[in-house]
C-alpha positions in Angstrom: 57.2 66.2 46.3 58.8 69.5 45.6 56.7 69.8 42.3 53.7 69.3 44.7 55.5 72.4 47.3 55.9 74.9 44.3 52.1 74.2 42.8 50.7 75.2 46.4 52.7 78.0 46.5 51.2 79.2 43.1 48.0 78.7 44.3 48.6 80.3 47.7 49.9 83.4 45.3 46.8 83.3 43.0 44.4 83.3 46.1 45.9 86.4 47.4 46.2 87.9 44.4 42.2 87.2 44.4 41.9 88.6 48.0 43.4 92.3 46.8 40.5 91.7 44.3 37.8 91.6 47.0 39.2 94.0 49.1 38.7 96.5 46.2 35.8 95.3 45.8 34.4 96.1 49.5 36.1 100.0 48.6 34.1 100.3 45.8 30.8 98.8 47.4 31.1 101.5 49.8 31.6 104.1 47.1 28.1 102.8 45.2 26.0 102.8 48.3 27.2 105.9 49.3 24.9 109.5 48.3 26.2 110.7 45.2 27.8 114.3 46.0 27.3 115.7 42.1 26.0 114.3 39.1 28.9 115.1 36.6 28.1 113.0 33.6 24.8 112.7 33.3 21.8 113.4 31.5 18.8 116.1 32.3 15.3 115.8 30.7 12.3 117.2 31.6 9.4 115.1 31.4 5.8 116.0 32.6 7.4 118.9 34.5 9.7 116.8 36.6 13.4 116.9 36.3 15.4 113.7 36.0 18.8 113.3 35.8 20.0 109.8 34.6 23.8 108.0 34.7 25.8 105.5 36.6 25.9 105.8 40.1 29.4 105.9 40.2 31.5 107.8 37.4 33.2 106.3 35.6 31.8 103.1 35.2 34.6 100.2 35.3 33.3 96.7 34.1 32.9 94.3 36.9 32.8 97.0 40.0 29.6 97.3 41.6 27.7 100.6 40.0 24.3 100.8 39.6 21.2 103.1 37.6 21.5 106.2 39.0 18.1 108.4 39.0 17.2 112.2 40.9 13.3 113.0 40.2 12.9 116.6 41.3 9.9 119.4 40.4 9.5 122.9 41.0 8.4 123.9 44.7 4.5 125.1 44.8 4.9 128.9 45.3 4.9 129.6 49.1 5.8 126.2 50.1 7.3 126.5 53.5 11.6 126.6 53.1 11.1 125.6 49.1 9.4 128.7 47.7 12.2 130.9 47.9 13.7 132.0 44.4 17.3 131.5 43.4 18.9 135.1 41.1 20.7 134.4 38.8 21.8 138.0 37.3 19.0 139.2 35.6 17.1 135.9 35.7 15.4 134.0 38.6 14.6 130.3 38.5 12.1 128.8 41.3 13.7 126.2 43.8 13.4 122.4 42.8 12.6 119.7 45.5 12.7 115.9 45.8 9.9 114.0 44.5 10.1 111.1 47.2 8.4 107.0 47.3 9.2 106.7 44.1 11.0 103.4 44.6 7.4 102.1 45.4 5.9 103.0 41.5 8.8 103.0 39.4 11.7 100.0 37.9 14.3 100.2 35.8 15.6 97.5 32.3 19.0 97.9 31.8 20.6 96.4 28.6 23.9 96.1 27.5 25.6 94.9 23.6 22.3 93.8 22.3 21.6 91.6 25.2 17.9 90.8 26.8 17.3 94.1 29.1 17.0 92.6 32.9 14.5 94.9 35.3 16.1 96.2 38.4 14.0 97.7 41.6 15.2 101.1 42.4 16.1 101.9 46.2 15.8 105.4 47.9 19.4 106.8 48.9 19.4 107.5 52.9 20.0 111.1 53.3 19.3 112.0 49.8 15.5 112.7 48.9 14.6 112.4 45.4 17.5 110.1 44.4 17.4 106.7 43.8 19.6 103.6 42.4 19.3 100.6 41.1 22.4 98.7 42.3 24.1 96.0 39.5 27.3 94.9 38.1 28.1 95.9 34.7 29.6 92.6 33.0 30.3 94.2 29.6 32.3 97.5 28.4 30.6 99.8 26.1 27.0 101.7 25.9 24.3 100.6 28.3 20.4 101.4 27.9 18.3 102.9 30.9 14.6 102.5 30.5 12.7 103.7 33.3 9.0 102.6 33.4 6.2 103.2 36.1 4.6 105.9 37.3 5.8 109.2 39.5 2.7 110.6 41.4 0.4 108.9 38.8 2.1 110.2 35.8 2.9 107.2 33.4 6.9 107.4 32.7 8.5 105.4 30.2 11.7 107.1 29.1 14.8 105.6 27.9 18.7 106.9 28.6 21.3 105.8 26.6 25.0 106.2 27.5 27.5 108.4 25.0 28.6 111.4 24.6 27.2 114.1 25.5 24.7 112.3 28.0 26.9 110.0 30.4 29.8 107.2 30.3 29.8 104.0 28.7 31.6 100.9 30.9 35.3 101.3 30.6 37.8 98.2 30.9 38.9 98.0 34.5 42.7 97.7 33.3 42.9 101.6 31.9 43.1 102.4 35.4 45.4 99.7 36.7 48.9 100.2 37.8 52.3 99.7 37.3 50.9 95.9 35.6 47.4 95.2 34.7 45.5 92.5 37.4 44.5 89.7 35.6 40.8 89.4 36.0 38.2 86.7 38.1 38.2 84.5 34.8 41.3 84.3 34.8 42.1 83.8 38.1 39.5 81.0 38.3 41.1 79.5 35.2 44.8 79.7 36.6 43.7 78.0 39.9 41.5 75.3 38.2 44.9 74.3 36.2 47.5 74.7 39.2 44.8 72.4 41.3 45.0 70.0 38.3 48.3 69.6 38.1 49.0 68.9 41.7 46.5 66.3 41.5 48.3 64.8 38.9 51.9 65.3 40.6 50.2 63.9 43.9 49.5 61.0 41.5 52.8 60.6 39.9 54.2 60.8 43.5 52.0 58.3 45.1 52.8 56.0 42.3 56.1 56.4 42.4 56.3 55.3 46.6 54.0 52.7 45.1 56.9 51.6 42.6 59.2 52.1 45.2 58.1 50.0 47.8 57.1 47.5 45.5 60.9 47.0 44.3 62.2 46.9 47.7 59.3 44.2 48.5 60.8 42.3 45.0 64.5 42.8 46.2 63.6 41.5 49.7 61.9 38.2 48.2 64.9 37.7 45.6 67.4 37.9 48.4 65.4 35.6 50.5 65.0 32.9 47.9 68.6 33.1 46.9 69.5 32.6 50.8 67.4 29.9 50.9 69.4 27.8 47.9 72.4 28.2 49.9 
């Protein structure tokens, strides 16, 4: 039985080892849905006069940590647009003020591929309390580059443009264990795969014991009989 004892106490270990797992999980899930304060790493292009700035929604990207497409559509303010026509100086230079184009997540999806895989479509959501900006919320399963290709239309312009991460545009999906500390955490595979074994093999030394009391009590039946017949010949 103490065989059985020690392989539940692996498990216990390996399910709250898996706990700490979810519980940075629910950190990170906070971090993703929250507005993005700056886009660091990511990529500007101008495309039918409207500015969009692609990346991950959260930088840098760790594989299996809840990220998502990050998009901000804006375009310059009509001249004397109420609050938005005002011009920023910059030195010599003066560039007009930029607002959010907003509803977008009505008219435009995103396909995110990965490795050469099959790109999967996404629906973009608007980000409360930030207008123009919009993310389409996944969990990056594979390190290395990923493809954004954003397809629809903004205010009846056909977009189909396609961001690829690297350098010089944004990050690729890092392995979570670069940032781990003082010991890498072993991941959900594993995990899964340690607990499937210890729950084997305490249904096997459940067996063994249960076969053993088995053994034993058929002996002691055996031992009783034998003693009985031999009192019996007295």
């Amino acid at each position: 039985m103490g065989i059985v004892f020690g392989l539940r106490q692996r498990v216990r270990r390996l399910r709250w080892r898996m706990g700490r797992w979810l519980s940075l999980g629910a950190v990170l899930l906070a971090l993703a849905l929250a507005p993005p304060a700056v886009a660091l790493a990511h990529e500007h292009r101008t495309v039918h006069g409207y500015e969009l700035t692609v990346g991950f929604n959260v930088e840098p990207a760790y594989i299996g940590q809840i990220n998502g497409a990050f998009l901000q559509v804006m375009q310059p303010a009509a001249p004397g647009a109420e609050g938005q026509g005002d011009k920023e100086s910059d030195g010599s230079h003066a560039h007009a003020a930029m607002m959010p184009v907003e509803g977008l997540e009505a008219t435009l999806t995103v396909l995110v591929a990965a490795g050469g895989s099959e790109p999967r479509e996404f629906p973009l959501r608007a980000v409360y309390g930030a207008p123009g900006t919009y993310v389409a919320d996944f969990v990056p399963t594979r390190t290395g580059s990923y493809i954004f290709t954003f397809t629809g239309t903004i205010e009846g312009n056909p977009i189909n443009e396609r961001f690829e991460s690297g350098p010089g545009r944004f990050d690729d999906v890092r392995a979570i264990t670069t940032i781990q500390f003082p010991e890498p955490l072993p991941s959900s595979t594993e995990l899964q795969q340690e607990l499937a074994v210890a729950r084997a093999a305490i249904g096997t030394a459940q067996a063994l014991a249960f076969g053993g009391l088995g053994a034993g009590a058929a002996a002691v039946l055996a031992a009783g009989m034998a003693m009985l017949m031999a009192s019996r010949r007295r």
